[in-house]
C-alpha positions as CSV (number, residue, x, y, z in Angstrom):
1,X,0.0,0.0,0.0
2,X,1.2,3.6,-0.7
3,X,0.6,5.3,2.5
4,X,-1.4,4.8,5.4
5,X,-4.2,7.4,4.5
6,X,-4.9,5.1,1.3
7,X,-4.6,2.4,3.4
8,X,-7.6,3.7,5.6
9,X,-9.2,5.0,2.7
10,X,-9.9,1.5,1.3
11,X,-11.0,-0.2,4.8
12,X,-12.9,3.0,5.5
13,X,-15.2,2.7,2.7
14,X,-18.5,0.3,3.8
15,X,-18.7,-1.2,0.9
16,X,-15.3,-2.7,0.9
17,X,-15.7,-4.0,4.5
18,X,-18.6,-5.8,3.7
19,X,-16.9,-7.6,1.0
20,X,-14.0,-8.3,3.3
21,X,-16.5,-9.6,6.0
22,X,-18.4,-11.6,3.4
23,X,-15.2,-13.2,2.1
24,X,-13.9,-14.6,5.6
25,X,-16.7,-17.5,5.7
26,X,-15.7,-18.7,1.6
27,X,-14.3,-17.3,-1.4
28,X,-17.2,-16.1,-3.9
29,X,-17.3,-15.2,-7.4
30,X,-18.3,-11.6,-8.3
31,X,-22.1,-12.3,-9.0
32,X,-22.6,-14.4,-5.5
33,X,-20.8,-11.1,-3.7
34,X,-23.0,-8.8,-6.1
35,X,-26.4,-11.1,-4.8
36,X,-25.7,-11.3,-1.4
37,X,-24.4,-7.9,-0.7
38,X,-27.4,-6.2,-3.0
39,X,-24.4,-4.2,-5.3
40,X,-24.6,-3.3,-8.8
41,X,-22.1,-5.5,-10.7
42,X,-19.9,-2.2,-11.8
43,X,-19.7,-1.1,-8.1
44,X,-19.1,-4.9,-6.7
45,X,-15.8,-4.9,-9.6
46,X,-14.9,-1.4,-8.9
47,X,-14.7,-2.3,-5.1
48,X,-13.1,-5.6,-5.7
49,X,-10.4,-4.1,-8.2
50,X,-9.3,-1.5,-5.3
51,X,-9.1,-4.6,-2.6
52,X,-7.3,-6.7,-4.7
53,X,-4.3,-3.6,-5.7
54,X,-4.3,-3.1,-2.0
55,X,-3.2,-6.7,-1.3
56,X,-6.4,-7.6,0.4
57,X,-7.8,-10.4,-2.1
58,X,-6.4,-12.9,-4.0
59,X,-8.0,-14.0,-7.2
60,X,-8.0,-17.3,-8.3
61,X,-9.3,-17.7,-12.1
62,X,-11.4,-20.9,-13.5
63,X,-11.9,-20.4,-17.4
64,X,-13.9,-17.2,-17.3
65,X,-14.7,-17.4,-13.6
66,X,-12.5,-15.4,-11.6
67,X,-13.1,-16.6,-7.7
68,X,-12.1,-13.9,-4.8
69,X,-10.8,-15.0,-1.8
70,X,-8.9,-12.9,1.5
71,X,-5.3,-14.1,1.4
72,X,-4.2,-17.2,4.2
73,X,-2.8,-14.7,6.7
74,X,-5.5,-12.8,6.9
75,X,-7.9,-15.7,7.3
76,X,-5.9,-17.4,9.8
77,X,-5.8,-14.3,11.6
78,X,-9.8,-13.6,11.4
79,X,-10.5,-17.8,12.2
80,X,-8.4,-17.3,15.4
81,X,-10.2,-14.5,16.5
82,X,-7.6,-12.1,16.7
83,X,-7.2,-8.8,15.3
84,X,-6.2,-7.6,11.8
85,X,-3.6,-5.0,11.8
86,X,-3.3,-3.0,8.9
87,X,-0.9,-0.7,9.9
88,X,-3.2,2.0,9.7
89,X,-6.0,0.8,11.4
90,X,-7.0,-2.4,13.0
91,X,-10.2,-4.8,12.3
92,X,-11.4,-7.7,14.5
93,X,-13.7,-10.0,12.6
94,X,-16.7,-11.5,15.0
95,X,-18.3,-15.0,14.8
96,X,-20.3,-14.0,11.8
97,X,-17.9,-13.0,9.8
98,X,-18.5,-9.1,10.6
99,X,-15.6,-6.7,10.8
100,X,-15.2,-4.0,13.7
101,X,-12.4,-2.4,15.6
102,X,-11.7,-4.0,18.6
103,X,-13.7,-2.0,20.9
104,X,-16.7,-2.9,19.4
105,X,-17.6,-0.2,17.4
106,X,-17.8,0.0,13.7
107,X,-14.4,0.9,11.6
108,X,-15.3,4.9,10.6
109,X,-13.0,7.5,8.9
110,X,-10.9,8.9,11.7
111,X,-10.0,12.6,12.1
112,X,-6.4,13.7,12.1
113,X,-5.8,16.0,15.1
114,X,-2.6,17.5,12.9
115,X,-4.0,20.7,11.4
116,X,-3.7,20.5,7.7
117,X,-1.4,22.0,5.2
118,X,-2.5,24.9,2.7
């Protein structure tokens, strides 16, 4: 990733968690994330296209089929329960598959406190 602002930019959007949170039960194809997220097929590919740059998917391709999946590490990390550090933020996935920062709360966009440049 280039920086940690695009970083939290990706996991910030809701979209892209959900797809994340959908992909730590199984690895889906593009339609079956498309029908059971409720997503237009061009947002579901724009969406996957930005996770998969960012290191967060791995594709595997059958024919025409191209199957998404969350890379082993990340997997592992979300079976076991523990939390997903992104360097940027941190996710904890719960028992359904759900992604939330540790304390509980929904990952939001997070202020910076440094006053920005002009």
């Amino acid at each position: 990733m280039k920086s940690m602002e695009s970083a939290f930019a990706i996991i910030a959007e809701p979209n892209r968690r959900a797809i994340l949170s959908l992909l730590v039960t199984a690895e889906q194809t593009a339609g079956e994330i498309e029908r059971h997220l409720g997503m237009a097929q061009p947002a579901v590919s724009k969406h996957l296209r930005v996770l998969r740059e960012a290191g967060l998917l791995e594709v595997e391709k059958e024919g025409r089929l191209r199957r998404y999946a969350l890379p082993e590490g990340i997997k592992r990390e979300a079976a076991a329960g523990r939390v997903l550090d992104l360097g940027c933020c941190s996710f904890q996935f719960d028992e359904n598959g759900a992604a939330s920062r540790p304390n509980g709360k929904a990952p939001s966009a997070r202020k910076s406190s440094r006053p920005r440049r002009k």
